[in-house]
C-alpha positions as CSV (number, residue, x, y, z in Angstrom):
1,X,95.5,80.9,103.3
2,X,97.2,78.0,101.2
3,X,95.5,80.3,97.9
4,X,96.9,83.4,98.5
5,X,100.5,82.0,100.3
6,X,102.5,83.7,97.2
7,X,100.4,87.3,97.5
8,X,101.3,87.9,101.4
9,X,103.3,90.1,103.2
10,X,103.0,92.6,99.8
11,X,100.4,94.5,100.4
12,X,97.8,93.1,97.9
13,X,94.2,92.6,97.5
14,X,92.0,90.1,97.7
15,X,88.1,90.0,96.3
16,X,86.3,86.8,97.2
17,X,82.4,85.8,97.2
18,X,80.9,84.7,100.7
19,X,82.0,80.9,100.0
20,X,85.6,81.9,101.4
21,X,85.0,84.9,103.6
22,X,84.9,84.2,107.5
23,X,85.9,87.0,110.1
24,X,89.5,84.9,110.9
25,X,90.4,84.4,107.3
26,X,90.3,88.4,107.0
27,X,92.0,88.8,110.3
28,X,94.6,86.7,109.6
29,X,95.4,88.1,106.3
30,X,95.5,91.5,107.6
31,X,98.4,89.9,109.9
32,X,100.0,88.8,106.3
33,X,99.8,92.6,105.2
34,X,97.2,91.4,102.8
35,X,93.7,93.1,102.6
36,X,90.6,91.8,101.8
37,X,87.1,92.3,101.0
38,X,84.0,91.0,99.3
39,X,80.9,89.3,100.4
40,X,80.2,87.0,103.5
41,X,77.6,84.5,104.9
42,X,75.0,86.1,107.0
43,X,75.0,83.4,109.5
44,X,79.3,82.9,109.5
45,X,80.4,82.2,112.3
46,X,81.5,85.1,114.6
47,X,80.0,87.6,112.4
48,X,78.6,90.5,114.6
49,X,74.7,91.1,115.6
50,X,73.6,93.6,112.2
51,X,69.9,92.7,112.7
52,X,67.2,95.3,112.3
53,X,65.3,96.7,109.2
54,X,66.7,98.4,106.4
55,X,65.0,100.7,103.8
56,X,66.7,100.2,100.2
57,X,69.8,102.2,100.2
58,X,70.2,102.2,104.1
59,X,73.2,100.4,105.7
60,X,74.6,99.3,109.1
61,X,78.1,98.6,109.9
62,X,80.1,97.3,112.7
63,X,84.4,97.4,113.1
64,X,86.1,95.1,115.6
65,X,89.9,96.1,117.2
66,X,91.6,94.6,114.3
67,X,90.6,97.0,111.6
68,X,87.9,94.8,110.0
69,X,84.4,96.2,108.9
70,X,81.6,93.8,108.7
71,X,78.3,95.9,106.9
72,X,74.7,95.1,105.8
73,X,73.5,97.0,102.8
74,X,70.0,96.9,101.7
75,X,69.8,97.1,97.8
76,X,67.1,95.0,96.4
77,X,67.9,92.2,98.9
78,X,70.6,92.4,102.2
79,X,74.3,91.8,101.4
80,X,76.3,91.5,104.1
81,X,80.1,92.7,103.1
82,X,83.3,92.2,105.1
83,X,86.3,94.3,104.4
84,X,90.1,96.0,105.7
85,X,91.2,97.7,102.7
86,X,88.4,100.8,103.7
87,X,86.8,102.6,106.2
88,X,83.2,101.8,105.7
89,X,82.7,104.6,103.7
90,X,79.8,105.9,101.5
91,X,80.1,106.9,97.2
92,X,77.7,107.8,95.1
93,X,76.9,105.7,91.4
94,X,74.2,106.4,89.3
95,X,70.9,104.2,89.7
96,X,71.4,102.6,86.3
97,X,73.4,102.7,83.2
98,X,71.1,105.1,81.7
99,X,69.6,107.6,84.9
100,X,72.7,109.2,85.5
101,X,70.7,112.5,87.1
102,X,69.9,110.3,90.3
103,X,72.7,109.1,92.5
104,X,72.4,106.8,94.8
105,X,74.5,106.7,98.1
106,X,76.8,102.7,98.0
107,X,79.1,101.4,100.7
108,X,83.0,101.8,99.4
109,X,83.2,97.7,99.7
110,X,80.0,97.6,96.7
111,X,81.7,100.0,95.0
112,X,85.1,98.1,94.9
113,X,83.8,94.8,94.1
114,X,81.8,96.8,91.6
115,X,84.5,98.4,89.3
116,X,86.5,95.3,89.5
């Protein structure tokens, strides 16, 4: 919280790798009217059950009271994303730089850290 102290309570965003997510972190910038999202630890603590397995492309999700989406998305290898700037959403990208006739279906918190 000491990093972004000068960025709360204005409605910013923040993009971080799974060294500084954690589920209170996000909650308690979300207090600060300051959203988050980017990657997180798969075994953080108090990160919800997502077990199960994926097929590339396929995704699970799970939100808790305070508006904060924890997801699993199956690409060549899990990520697990945290996020309350979206919904949990789906876009669609094209597979590579150079296929752009087949889209492929990415969670909105990929996509963001994506076009950053």
């Amino acid at each position: 919280m000491d990093l972004v102290e000068s960025y709360t309570m204005k409605r910013h965003h923040v993009y971080a790798d799974n060294f500084f997510s954690s589920i209170k972190l996000v909650e308690d910038l979300k207090k600060a009217d300051t959203y988050y999202c980017g990657t997180i630890r798969k075994n953080r603590r108090g990160l919800p059950n997502l077990d199960g397995r994926l097929e590339r492309g396929q995704s699970v999700k799970k939100a808790n009271g305070n508006e904060v989406i924890v997801a699993r998305w199956r690409d060549k290898r899990d990520v697990f994303m945290i996020s309350s700037n979206n919904d949990g959403s789906y876009t669609q990208k094209p597979r590579t730089r150079f296929r752009h006739d087949e889209m492929i279906d990415i969670p909105m918190p990929v996509w963001e850290v994506l076009i950053i």
